[in-house]
GUTIVO-259277 format. One record per atom (N, C-alpha, C, O): residue in three letters; atom name; residue number from 1; chain; x, y negated, z. Coordinates in pm, 1 decimal. Atoms other than C-alpha are relative to their C-alpha. Layout:
residues N
  resn  name  resi  chain         X         Y         Z
   ALA    CA   NUM      A         X         Y         Z
...
end
This chain:
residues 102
  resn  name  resi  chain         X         Y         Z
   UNK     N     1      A      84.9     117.5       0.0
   UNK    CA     1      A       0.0       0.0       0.0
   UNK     C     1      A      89.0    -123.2       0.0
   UNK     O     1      A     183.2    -154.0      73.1
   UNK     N     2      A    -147.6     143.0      -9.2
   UNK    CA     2      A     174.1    -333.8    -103.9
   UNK     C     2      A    -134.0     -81.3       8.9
   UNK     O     2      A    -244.6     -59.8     -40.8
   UNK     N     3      A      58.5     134.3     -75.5
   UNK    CA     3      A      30.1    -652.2      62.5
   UNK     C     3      A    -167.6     -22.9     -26.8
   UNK     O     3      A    -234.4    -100.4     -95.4
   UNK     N     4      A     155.0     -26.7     -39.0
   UNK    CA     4      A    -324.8    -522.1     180.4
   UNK     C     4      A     -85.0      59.8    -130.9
   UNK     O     4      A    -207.7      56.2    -139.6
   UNK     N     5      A     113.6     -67.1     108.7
   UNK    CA     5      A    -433.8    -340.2    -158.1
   UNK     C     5      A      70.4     108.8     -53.8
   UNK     O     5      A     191.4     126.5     -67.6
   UNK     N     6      A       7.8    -177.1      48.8
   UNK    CA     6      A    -465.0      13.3    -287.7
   UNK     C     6      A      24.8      17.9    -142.5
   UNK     O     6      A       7.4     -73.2    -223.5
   UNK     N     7      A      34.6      28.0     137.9
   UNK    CA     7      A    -433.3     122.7    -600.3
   UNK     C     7      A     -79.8      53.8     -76.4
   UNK     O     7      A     -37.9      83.4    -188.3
   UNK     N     8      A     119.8     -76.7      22.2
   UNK    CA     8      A    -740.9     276.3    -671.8
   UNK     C     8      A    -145.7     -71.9      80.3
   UNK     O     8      A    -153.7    -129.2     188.9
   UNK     N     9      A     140.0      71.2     -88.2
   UNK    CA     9      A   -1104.7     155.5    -579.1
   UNK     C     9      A     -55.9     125.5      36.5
   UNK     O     9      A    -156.8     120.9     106.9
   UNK     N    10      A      63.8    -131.6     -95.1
   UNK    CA    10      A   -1182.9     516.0    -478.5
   UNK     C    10      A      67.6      46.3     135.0
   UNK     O    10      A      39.1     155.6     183.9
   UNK     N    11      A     -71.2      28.5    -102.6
   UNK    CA    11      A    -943.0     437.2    -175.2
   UNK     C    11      A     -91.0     -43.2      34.8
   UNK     O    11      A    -163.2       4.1     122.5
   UNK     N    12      A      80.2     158.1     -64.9
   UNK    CA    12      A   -1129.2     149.4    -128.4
   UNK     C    12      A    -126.4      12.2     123.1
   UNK     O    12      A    -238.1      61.1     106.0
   UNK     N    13      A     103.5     -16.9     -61.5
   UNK    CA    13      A   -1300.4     114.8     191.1
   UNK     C    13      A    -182.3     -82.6      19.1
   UNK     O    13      A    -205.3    -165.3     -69.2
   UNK     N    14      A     110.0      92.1      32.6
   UNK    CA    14      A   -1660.4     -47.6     238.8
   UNK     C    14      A      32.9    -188.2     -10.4
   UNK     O    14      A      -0.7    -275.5     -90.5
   UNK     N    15      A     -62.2     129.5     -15.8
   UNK    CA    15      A   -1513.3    -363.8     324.7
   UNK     C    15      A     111.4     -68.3     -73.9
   UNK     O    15      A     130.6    -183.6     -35.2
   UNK     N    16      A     -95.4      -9.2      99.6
   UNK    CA    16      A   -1246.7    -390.9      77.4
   UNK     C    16      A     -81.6     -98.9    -129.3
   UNK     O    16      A    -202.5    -100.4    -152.4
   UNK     N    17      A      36.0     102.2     125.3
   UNK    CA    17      A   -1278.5    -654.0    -233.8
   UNK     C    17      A      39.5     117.2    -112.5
   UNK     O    17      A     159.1     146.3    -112.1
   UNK     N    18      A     -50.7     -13.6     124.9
   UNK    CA    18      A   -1250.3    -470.3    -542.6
   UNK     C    18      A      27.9     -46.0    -140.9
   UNK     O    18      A     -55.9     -40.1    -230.9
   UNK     N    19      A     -56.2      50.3      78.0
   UNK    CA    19      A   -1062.1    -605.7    -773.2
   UNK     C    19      A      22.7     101.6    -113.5
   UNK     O    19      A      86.1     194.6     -63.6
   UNK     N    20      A      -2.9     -44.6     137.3
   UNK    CA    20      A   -1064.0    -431.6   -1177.3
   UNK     C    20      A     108.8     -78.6     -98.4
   UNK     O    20      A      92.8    -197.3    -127.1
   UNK     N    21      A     -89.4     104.1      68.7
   UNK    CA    21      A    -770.4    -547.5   -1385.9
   UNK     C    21      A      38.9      77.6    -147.7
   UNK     O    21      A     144.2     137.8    -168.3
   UNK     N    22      A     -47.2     -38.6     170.6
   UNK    CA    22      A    -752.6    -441.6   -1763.3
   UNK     C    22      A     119.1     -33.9     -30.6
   UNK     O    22      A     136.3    -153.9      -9.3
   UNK     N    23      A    -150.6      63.9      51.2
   UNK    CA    23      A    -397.6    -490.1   -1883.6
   UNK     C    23      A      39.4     107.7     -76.1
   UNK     O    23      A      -0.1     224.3     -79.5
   UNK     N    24      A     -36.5     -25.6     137.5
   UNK    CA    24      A    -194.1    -447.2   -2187.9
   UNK     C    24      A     140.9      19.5      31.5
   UNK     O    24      A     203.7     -67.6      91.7
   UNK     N    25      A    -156.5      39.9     -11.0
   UNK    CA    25      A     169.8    -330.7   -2192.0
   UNK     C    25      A      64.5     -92.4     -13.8
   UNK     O    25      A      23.9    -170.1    -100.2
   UNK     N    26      A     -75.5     121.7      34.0
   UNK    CA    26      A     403.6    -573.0   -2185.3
   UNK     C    26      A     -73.8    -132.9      -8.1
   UNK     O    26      A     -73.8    -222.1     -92.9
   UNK     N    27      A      68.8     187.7      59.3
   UNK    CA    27      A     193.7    -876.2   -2127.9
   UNK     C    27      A      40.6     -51.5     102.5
   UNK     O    27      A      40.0       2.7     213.0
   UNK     N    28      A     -35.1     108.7     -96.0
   UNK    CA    28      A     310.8   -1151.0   -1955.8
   UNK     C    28      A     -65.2     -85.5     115.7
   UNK     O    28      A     -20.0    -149.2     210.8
   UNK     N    29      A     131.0      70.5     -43.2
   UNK    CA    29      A     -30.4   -1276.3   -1854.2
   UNK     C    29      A     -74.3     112.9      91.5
   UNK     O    29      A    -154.0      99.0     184.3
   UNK     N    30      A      83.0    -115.8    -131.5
   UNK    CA    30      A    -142.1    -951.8   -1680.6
   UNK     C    30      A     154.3      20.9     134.9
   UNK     O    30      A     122.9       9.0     253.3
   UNK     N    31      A    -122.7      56.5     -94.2
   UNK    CA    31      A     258.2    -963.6   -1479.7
   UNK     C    31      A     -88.7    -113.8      56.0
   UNK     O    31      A    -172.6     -75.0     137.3
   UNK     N    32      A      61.0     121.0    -103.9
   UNK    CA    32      A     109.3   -1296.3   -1339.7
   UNK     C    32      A     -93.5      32.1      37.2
   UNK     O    32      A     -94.0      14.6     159.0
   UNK     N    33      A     106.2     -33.6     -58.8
   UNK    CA    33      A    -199.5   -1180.9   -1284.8
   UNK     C    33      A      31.7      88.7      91.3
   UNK     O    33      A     -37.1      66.6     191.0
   UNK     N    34      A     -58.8    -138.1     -57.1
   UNK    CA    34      A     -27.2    -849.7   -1118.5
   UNK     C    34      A      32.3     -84.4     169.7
   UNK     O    34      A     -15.1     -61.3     280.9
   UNK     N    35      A     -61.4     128.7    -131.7
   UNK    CA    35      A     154.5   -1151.5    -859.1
   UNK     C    35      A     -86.9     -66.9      62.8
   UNK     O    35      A     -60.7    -120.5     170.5
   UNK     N    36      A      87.4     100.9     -60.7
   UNK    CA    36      A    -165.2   -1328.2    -807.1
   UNK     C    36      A     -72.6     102.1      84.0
   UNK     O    36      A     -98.0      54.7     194.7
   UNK     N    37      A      95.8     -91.3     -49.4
   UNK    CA    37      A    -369.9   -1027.5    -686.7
   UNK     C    37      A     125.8      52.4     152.6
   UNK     O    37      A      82.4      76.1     265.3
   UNK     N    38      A     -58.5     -58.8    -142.9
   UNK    CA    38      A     -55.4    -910.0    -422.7
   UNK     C    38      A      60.7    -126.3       3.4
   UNK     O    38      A     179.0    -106.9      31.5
   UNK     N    39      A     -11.5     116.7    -124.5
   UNK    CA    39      A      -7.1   -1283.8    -310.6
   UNK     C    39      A    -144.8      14.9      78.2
   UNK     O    39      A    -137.3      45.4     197.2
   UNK     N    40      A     147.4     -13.9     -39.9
   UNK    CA    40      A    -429.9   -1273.9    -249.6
   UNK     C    40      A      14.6     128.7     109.7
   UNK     O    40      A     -41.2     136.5     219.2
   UNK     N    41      A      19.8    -160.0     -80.6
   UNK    CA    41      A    -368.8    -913.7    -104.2
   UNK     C    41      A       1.8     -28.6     115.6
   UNK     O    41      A     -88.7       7.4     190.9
   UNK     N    42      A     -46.1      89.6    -102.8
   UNK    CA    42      A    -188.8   -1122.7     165.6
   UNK     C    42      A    -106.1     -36.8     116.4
   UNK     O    42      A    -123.6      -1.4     233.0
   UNK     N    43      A     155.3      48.0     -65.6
   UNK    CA    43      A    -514.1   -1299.4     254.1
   UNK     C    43      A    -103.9      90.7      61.0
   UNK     O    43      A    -136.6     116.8     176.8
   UNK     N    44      A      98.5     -83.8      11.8
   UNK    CA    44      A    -766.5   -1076.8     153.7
   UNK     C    44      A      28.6     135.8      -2.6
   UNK     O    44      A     137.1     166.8     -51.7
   UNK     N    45      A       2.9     -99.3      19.6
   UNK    CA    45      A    -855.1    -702.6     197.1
   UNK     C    45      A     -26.5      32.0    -134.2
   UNK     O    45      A    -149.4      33.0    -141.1
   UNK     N    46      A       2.2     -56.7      80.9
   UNK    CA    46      A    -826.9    -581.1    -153.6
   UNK     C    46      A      27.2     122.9     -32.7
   UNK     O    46      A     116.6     184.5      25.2
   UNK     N    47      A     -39.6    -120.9      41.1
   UNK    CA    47      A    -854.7    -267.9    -353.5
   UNK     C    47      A      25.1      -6.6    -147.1
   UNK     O    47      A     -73.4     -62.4    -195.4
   UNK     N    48      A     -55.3      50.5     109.2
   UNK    CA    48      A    -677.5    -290.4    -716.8
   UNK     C    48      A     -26.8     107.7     -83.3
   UNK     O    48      A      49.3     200.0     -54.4
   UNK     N    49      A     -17.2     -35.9      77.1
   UNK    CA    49      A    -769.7    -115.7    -976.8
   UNK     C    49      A      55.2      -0.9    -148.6
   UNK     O    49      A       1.4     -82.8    -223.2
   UNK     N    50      A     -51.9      84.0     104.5
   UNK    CA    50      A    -557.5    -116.4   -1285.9
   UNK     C    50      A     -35.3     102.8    -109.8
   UNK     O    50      A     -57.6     220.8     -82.6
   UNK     N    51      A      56.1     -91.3     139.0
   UNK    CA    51      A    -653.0      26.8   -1662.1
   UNK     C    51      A      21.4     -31.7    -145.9
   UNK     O    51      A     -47.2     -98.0    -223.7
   UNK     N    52      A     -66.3     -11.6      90.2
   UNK    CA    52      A    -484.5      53.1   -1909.9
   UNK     C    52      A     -68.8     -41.7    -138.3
   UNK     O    52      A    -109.4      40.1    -220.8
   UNK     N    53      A     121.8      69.5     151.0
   UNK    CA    53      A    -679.6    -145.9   -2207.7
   UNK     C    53      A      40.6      78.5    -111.3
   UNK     O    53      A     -35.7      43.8    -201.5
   UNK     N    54      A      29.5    -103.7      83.5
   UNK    CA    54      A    -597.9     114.7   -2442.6
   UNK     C    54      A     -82.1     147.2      38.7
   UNK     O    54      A    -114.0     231.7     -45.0
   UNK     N    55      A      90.1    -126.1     -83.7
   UNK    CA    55      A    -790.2     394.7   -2204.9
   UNK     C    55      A    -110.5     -32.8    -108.1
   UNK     O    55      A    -116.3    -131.2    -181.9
   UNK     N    56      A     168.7      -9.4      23.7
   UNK    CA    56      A   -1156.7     480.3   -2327.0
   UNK     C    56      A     -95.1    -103.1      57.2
   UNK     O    56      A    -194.8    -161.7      15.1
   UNK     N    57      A      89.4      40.0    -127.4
   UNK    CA    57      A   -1257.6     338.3   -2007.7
   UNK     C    57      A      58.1    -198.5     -33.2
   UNK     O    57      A      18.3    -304.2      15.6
   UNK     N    58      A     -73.9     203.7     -50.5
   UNK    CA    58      A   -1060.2     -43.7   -2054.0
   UNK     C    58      A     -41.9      -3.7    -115.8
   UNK     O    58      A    -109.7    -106.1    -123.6
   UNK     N    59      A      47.9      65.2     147.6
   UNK    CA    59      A   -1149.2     -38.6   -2453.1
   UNK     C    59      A    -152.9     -24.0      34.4
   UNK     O    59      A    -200.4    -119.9     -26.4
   UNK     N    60      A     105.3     -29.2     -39.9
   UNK    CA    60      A   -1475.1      18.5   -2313.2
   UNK     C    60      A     -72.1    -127.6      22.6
   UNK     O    60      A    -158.1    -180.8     -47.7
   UNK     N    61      A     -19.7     102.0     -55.7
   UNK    CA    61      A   -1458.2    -261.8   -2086.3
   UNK     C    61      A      19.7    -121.7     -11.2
   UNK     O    61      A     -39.8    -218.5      36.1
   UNK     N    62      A     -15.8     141.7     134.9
   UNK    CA    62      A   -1312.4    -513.6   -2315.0
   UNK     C    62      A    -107.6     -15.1     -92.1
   UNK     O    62      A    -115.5    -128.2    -140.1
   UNK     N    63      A      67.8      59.3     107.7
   UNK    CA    63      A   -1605.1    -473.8   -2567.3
   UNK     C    63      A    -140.0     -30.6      45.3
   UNK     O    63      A    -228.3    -100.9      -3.9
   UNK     N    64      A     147.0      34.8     -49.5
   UNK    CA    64      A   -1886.4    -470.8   -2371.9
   UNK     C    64      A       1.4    -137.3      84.8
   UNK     O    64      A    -105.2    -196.0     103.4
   UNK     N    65      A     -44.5     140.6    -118.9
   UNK    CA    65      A   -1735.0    -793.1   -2123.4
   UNK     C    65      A       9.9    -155.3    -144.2
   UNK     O    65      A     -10.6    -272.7    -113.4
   UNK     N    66      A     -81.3      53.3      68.9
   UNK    CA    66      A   -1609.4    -955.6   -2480.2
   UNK     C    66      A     105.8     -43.6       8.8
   UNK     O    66      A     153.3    -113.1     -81.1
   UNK     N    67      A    -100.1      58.8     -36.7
   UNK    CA    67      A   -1347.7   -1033.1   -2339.8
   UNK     C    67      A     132.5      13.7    -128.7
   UNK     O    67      A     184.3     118.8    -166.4
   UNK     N    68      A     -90.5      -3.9      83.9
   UNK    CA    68      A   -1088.8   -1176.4   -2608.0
   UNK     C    68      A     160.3      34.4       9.1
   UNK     O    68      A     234.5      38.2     -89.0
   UNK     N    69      A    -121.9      15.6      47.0
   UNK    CA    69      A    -754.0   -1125.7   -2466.9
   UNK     C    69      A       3.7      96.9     199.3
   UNK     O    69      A     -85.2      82.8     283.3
   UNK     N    70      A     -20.2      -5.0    -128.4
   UNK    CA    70      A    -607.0    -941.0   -2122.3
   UNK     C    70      A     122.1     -92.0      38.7
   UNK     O    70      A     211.3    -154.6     -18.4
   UNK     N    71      A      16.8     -95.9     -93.3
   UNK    CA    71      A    -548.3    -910.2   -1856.0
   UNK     C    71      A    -187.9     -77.3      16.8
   UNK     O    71      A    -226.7    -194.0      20.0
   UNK     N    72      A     170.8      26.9     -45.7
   UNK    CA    72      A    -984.6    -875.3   -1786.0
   UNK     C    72      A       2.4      56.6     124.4
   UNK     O    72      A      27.6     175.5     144.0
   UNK     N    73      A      39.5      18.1    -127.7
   UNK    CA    73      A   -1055.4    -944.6   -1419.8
   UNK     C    73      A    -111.4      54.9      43.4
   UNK     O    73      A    -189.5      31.9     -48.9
   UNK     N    74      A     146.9     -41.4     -34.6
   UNK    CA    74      A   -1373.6    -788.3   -1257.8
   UNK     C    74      A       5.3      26.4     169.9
   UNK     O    74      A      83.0     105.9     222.9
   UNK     N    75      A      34.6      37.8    -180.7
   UNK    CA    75      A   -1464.5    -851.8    -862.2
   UNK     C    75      A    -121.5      52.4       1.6
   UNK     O    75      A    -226.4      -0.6     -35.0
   UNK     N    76      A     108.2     -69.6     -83.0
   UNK    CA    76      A   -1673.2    -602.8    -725.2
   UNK     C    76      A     -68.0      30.1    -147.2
   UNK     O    76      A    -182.0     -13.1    -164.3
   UNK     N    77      A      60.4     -66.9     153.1
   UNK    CA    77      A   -1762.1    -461.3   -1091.6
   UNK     C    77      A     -93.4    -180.8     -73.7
   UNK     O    77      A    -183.6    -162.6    -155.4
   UNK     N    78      A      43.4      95.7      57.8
   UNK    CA    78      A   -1868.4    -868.8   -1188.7
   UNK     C    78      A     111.1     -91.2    -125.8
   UNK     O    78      A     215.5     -26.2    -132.4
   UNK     N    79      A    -126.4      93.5     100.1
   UNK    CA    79      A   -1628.3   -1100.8   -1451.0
   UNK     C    79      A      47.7     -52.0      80.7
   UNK     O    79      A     -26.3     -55.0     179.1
   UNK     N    80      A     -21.8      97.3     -36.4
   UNK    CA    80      A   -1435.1   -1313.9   -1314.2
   UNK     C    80      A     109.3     -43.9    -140.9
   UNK     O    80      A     108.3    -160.7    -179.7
   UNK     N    81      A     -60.2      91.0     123.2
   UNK    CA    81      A   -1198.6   -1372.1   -1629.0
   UNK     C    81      A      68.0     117.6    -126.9
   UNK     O    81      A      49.0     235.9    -155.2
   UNK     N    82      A     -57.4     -92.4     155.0
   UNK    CA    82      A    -993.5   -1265.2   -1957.9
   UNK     C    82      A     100.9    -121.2     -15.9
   UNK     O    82      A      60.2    -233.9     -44.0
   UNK     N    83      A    -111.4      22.1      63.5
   UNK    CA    83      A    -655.0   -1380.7   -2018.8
   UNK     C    83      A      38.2     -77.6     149.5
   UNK     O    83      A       0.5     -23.0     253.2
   UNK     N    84      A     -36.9      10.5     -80.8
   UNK    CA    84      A    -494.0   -1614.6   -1781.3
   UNK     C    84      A    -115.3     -36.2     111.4
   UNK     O    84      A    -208.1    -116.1      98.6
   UNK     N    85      A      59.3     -28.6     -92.8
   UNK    CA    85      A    -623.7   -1511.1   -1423.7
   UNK     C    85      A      49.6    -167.6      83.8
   UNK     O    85      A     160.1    -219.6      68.6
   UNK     N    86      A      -3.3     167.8     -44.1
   UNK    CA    86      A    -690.2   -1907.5   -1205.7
   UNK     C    86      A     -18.0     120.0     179.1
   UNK     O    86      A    -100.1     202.4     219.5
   UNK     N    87      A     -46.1     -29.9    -122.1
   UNK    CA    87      A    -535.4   -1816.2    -852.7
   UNK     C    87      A    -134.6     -53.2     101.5
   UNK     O    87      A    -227.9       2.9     159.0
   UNK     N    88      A     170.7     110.7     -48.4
   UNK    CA    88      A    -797.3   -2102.8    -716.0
   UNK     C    88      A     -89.5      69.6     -14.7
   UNK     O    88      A    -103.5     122.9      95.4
   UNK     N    89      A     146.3     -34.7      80.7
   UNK    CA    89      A   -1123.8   -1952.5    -891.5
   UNK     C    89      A       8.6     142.0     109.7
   UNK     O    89      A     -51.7     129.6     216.3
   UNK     N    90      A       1.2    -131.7     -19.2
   UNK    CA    90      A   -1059.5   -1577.0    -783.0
   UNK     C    90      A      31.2     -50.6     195.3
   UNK     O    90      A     -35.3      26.2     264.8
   UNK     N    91      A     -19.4       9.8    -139.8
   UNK    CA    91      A    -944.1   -1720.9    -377.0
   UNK     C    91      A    -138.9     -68.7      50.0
   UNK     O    91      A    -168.9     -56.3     168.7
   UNK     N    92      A     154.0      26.4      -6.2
   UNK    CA    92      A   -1320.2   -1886.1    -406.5
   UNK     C    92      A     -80.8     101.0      29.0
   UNK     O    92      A    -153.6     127.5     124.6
   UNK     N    93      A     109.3    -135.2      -1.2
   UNK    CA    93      A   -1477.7   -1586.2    -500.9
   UNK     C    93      A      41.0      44.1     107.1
   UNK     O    93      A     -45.4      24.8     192.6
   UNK     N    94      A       2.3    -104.4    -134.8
   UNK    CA    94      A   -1334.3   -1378.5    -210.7
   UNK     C    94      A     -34.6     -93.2      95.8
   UNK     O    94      A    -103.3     -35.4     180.0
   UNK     N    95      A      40.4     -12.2    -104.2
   UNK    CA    95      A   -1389.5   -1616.4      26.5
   UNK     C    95      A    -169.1     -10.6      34.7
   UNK     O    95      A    -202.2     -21.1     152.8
   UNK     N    96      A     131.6      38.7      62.9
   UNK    CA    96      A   -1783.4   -1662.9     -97.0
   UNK     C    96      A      -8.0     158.8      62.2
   UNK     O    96      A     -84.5     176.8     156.9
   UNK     N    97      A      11.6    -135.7     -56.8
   UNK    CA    97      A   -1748.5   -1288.8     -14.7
   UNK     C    97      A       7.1      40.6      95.0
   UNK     O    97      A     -85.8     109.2     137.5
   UNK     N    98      A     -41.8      40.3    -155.5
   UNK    CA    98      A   -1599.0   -1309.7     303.9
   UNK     C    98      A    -111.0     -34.4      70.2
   UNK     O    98      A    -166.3      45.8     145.4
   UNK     N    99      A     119.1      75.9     -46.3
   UNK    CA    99      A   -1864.8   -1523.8     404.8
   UNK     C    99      A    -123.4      77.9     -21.7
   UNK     O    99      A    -221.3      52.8      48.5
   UNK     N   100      A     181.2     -44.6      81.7
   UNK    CA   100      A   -2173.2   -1334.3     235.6
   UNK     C   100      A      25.9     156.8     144.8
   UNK     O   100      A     -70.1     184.9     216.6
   UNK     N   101      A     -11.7     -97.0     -24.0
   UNK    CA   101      A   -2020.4   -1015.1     417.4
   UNK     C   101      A     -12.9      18.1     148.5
   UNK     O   101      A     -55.7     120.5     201.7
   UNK     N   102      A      23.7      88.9    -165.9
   UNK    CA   102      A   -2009.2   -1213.2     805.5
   UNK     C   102      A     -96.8      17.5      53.6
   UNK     O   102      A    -118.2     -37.3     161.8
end
């Protein structure tokens, strides 16, 4: 476990944020995204799932979301983005969660 998240959402306990992260070899933009999710981990209880956007399951994912470009974000199976992941936006959502969960 690196800085409060799993790497699997079938770890994931009830209380746990799950976090969905589509990514593409070699992308630069899912790396940052990779950094933003275990600085957040920090904060927040997260569980990380990562998927390989050439899988069944991430092509899948990408066409039904539209999402034009990874790394595709998904909080608690909802969007939160496609391409570069906003550190701000996604530390909103959890704590909106945080709060809902209180």
């Amino acid at each position: 476990m690196l800085g409060g998240m799993t790497s699997s959402k079938r770890l994931a306990a009830p209380d746990l944020a799950v976090v969905t992260i589509v990514e593409s070899e070699a992308c630069h933009v899912c790396a940052e995204a990779n950094t933003v999710l275990a600085d957040l981990g920090g904060e927040f209880p997260l569980a990380v799932e990562r998927i390989d956007a050439r899988s069944r399951e991430g092509a899948a994912l990408l066409q039904e979301l539209r999402a034009a470009m990874t790394p595709l974000v998904l909080l608690d199976g909802a969007y939160v983005s496609s391409g570069r992941l906003s550190r701000r936006r996604l530390r909103r959502l959890l704590r909106a969660r945080t709060r809902e969960a209180a």
